[in-house]
C-alpha positions in Angstrom: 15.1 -6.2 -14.0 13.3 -7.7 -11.2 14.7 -10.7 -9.3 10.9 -11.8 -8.6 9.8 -12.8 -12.4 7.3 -10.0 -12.9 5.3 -10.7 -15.1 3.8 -7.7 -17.4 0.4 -7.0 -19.4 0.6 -3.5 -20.9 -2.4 -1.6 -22.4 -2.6 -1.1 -25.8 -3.2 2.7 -25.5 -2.5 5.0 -22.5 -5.2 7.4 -21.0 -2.4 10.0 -19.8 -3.7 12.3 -23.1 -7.2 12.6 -21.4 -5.7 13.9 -18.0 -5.3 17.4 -17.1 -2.1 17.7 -15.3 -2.4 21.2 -14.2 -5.6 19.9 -12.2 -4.9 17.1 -9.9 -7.2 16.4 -7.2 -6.1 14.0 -4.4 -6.6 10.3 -5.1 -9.0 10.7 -8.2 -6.6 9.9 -10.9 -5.2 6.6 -12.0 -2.3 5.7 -13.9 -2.3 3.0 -16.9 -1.1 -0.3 -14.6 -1.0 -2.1 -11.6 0.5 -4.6 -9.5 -0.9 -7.4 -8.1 0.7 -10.3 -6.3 -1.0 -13.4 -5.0 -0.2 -15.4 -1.2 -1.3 -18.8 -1.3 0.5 -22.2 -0.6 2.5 -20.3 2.3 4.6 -18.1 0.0 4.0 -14.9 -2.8 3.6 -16.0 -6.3 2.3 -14.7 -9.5 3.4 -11.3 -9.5 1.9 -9.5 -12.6 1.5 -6.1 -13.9 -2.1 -5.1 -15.6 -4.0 -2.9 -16.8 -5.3 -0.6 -14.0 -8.5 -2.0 -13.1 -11.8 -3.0 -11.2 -10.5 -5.9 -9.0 -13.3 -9.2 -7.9 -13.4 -10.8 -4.5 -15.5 -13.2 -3.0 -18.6 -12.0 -1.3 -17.4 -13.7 2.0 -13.5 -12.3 1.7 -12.1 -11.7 5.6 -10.6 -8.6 4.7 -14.7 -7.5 4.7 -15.7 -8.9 7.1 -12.7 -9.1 10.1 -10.6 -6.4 8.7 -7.3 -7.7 7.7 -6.4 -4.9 5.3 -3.4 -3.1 5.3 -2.2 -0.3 3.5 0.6 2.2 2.6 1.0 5.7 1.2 4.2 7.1 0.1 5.5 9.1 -3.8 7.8 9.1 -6.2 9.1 12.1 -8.0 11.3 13.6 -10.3 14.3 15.2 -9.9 16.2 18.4 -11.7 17.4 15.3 -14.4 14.2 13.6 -14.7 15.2 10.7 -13.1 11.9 9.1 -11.3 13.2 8.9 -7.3 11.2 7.2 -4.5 11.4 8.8 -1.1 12.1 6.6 2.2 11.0 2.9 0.1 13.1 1.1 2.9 11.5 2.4 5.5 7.8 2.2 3.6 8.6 -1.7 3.3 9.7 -2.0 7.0 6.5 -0.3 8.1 3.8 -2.4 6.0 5.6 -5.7 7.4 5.0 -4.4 10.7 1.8 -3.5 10.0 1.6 -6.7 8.5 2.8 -8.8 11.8 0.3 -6.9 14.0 -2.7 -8.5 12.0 -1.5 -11.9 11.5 -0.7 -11.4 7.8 2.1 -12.9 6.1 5.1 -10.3 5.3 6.7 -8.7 2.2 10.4 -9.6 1.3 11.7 -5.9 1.4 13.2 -6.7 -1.9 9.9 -7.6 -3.4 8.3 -4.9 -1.8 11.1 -2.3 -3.7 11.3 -4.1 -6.8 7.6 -4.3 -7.6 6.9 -0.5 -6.7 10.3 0.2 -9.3 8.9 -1.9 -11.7 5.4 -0.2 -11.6 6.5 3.1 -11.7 9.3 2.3 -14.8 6.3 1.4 -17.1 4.0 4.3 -15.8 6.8 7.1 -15.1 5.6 9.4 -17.8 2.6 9.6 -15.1 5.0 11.5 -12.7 3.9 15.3 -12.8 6.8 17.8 -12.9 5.4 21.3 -11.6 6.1 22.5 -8.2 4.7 20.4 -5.2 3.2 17.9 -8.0 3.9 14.3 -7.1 3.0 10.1 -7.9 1.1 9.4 -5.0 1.8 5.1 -4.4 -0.3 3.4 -2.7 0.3 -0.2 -1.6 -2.0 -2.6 -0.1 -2.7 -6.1 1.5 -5.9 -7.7 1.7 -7.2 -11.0 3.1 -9.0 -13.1 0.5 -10.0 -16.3 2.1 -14.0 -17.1 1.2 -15.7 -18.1 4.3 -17.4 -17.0 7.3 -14.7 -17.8 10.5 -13.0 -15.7 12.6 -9.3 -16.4 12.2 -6.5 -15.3 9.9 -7.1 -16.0 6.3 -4.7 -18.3 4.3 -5.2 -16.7 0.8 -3.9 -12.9 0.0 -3.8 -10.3 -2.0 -0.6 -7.8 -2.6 -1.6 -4.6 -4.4 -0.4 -1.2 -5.6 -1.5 1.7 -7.6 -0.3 5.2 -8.3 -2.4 8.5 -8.6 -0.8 11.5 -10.3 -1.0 14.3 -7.7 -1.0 18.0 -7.7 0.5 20.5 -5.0 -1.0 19.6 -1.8 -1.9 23.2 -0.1 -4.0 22.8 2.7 -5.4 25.6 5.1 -4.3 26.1 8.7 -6.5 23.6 10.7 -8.6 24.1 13.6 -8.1 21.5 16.4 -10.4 20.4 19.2 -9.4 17.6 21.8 -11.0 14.5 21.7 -13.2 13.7 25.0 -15.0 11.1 24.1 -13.4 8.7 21.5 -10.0 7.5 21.2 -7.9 6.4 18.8 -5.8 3.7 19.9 -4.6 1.9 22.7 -1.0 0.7 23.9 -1.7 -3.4 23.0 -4.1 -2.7 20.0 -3.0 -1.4 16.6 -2.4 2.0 16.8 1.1 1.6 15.3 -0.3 -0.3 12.0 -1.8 1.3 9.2 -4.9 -1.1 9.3 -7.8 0.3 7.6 -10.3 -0.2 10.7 -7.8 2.4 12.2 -9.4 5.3 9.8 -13.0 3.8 9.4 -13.1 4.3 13.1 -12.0 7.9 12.9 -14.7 9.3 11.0 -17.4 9.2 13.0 -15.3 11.6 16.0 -14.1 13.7 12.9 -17.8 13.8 11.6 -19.0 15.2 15.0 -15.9 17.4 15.1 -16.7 19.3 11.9 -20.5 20.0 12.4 -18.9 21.8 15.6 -17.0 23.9 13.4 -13.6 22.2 13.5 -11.6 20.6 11.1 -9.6 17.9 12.9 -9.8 15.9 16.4 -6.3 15.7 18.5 -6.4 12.5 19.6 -5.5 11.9 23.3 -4.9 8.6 25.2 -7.5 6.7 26.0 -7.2 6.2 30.1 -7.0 10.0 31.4 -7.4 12.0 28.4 -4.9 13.7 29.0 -1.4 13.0 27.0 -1.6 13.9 23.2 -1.3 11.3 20.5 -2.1 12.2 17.3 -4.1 14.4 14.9 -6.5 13.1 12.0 -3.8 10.9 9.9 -0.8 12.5 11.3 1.8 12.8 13.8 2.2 16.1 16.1 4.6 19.0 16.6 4.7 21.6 19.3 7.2 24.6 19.3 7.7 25.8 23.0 10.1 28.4 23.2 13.5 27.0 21.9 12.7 23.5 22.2 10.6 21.1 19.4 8.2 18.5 21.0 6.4 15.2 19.6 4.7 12.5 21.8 7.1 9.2 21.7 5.6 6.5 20.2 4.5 4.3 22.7 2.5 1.5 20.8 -0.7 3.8 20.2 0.8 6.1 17.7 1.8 5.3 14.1 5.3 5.2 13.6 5.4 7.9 10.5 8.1 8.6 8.1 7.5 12.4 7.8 7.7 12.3 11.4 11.1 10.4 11.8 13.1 12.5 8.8 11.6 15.6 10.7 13.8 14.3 13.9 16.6 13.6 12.0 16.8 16.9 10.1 16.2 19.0 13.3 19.0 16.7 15.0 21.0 17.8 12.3 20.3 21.1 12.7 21.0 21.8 16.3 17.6 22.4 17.1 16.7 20.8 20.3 14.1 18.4 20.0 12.1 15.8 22.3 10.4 12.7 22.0 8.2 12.0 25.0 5.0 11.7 26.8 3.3 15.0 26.6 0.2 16.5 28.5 -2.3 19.1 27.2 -1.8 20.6 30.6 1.9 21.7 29.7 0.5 23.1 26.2 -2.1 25.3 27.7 0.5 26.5 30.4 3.0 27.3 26.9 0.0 29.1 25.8 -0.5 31.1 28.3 2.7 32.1 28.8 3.2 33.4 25.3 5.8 30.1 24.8 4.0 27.9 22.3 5.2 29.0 18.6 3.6 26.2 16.4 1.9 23.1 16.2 1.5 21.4 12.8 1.2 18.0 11.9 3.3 15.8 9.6 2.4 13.2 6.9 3.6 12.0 3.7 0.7 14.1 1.2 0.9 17.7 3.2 4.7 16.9 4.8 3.4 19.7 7.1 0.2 21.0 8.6 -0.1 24.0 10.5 -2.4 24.1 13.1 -4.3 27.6 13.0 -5.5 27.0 16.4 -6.2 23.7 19.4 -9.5 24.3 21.1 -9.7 22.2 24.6 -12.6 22.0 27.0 -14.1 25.2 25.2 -10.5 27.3 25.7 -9.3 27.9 22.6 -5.7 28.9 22.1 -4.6 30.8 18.5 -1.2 30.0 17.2 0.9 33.0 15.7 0.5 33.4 11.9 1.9 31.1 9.6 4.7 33.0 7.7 5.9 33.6 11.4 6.7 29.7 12.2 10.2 28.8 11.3 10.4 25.4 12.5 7.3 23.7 10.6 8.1 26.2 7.2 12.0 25.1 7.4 10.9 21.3 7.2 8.4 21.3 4.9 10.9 23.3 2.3 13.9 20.8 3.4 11.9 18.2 2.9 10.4 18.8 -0.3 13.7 20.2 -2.0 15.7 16.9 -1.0 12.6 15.2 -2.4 13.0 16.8 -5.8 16.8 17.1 -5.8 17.2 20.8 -5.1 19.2 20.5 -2.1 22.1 17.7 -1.4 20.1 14.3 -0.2 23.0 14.0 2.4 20.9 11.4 4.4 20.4 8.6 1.4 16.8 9.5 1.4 15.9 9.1 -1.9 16.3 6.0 -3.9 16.8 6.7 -7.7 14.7 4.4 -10.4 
């Protein structure tokens, strides 16, 4: 049981016999319930459970209009003994109070954070899909609430989450062209939060980006253009010779989880690996000297991305076919198989529900 009172409305009848579970596109389909939690008075109170639903705000909420809105995105799934598991909730909870301190919003006892993702996903676990690379997608989120027009932090919030049943997440070797033009994020802004403005002001670059025929922009930092942060929504991974590289988070990249269990396995491994600055300059001299293996990207719905080929100042360099790469195809299948219990969760990982 929780220690935070939750209280819970069921539905009457479930939807999960109109789902088809053998068809799961990304962030379509609901489960039954939700949480919601309200801030007001300087602390969280009323935490309830209902009926997954439409949600009402008021027209001059400061989450619309000065963007405090936070969010996570992290899954639950089952393991060979059917036992619901969440992967990395610690570090999901220490993450969204980060990202919670960075715009002014009040934080989430870790505790509360856990115990009202548990408690969702107890009353909605049948919604867990059990085929290969299937997945409950959980989404929490904070929103400011306070009704008026005024630039300052609001007093009121909201505490959400939801959870979408999803099916294997496949996707296709991306093409990759620099940014030149837009940035991301800054050192001193909040490139290390996972604020909502951070992705509304991606699209237009992406936009732009995929009329030219590509699929993703690299993100580089925004004084020379010229060290790589980021790609799309994840973090990045370069193969040169013997050695695994990803840029070190430096304030202007988001602190991801894929990204830090992807350090600790290859640690684990033996495989040298490097966090630090790193310039397109020394990627396009790997290229050309027949050193750079892989790129991919890594996130919580693909784990990895391979990057099919990076396209800077119109060179465009291919990467070597994908069932060639054994650094990015090693982590994705030690990822997923500790996620679902196949392999020994020797890291603590996985937090059974």
């Amino acid at each position: 049981m929780s220690n935070f009172n939750i209280k819970i409305n069921s539905i009457s009848e479930s939807k999960i016999d109109q789902v088809d579970f053998s068809d799961l596109p990304f962030g379509k389909v609901f489960t039954d319930h939700m949480f919601v939690a309200d801030f007001f008075d300087g602390k969280w109170q009323q935490a309830r459970i209902l009926p997954f639903g439409n949600l009402s705000f008021h027209p001059a909420s400061n989450m619309m209009h000065y963007g405090q809105a936070i969010f996570e995105g992290m899954k639950a799934f089952k393991n060979q003994d059917g036992e619901p598991s969440v992967f990395r909730i610690e570090e999901h909870a220490k993450r969204f109070n980060l990202s919670a301190e960075r715009l002014c919003m009040p934080t989430i006892p870790e505790n509360f954070f856990c115990d009202a993702i548990e408690t969702l996903i107890k009353l909605d676990k049948n919604w867990i899909p059990t085929f290969e690379g299937s997945s409950l997608y959980i989404r929490p989120f904070m929103l400011g609430v306070d009704g008026y027009l005024g630039v300052k932090s609001s007093a009121t919030y909201q505490f959400i989450i939801f959870l979408c049943p999803v099916g294997p997440y496949y996707p296709k070797p991306v093409h990759l062209i620099t940014a030149e033009n837009f940035v991301r994020a800054v050192k001193g802004g909040v490139g290390e939060a996972k604020a909502a403005g951070n992705y509304a002001a991606s699209l237009l670059p992406m936009k732009i980006a995929n009329e030219a025929g590509y699929d993703q922009v690299m993100w580089m930092d925004a004084h020379e253009f010229k060290y790589i942060q980021e790609v799309g929504t994840m973090n990045l991974f370069f193969v040169i010779g013997d050695k695994v590289l990803t840029p070190a988070t430096d304030g202007a990249i988001l602190r991801g989880i894929t990204r830090k269990s992807f350090l600790t396995i290859l640690k684990d491994k033996g495989i040298s690996v490097e966090e630090r600055p790193i310039a397109i300059d020394e990627i396009i001299e790997a290229y050309d000297n027949g050193e750079l293996k892989e790129i991919f990207g890594a996130g919580t719905a693909a784990v990895v991305s391979h990057v099919a080929s990076l396209t800077h100042k119109g060179k465009k360099m291919e990467l070597p076919p994908i069932e060639d790469r054994k650094i990015g195809n090693m982590l994705k299948k030690e990822i997923n198989d500790i996620r679902t219990g196949l392999i020994e969760d020797k890291f603590n990982w996985m937090k059974k529900i």
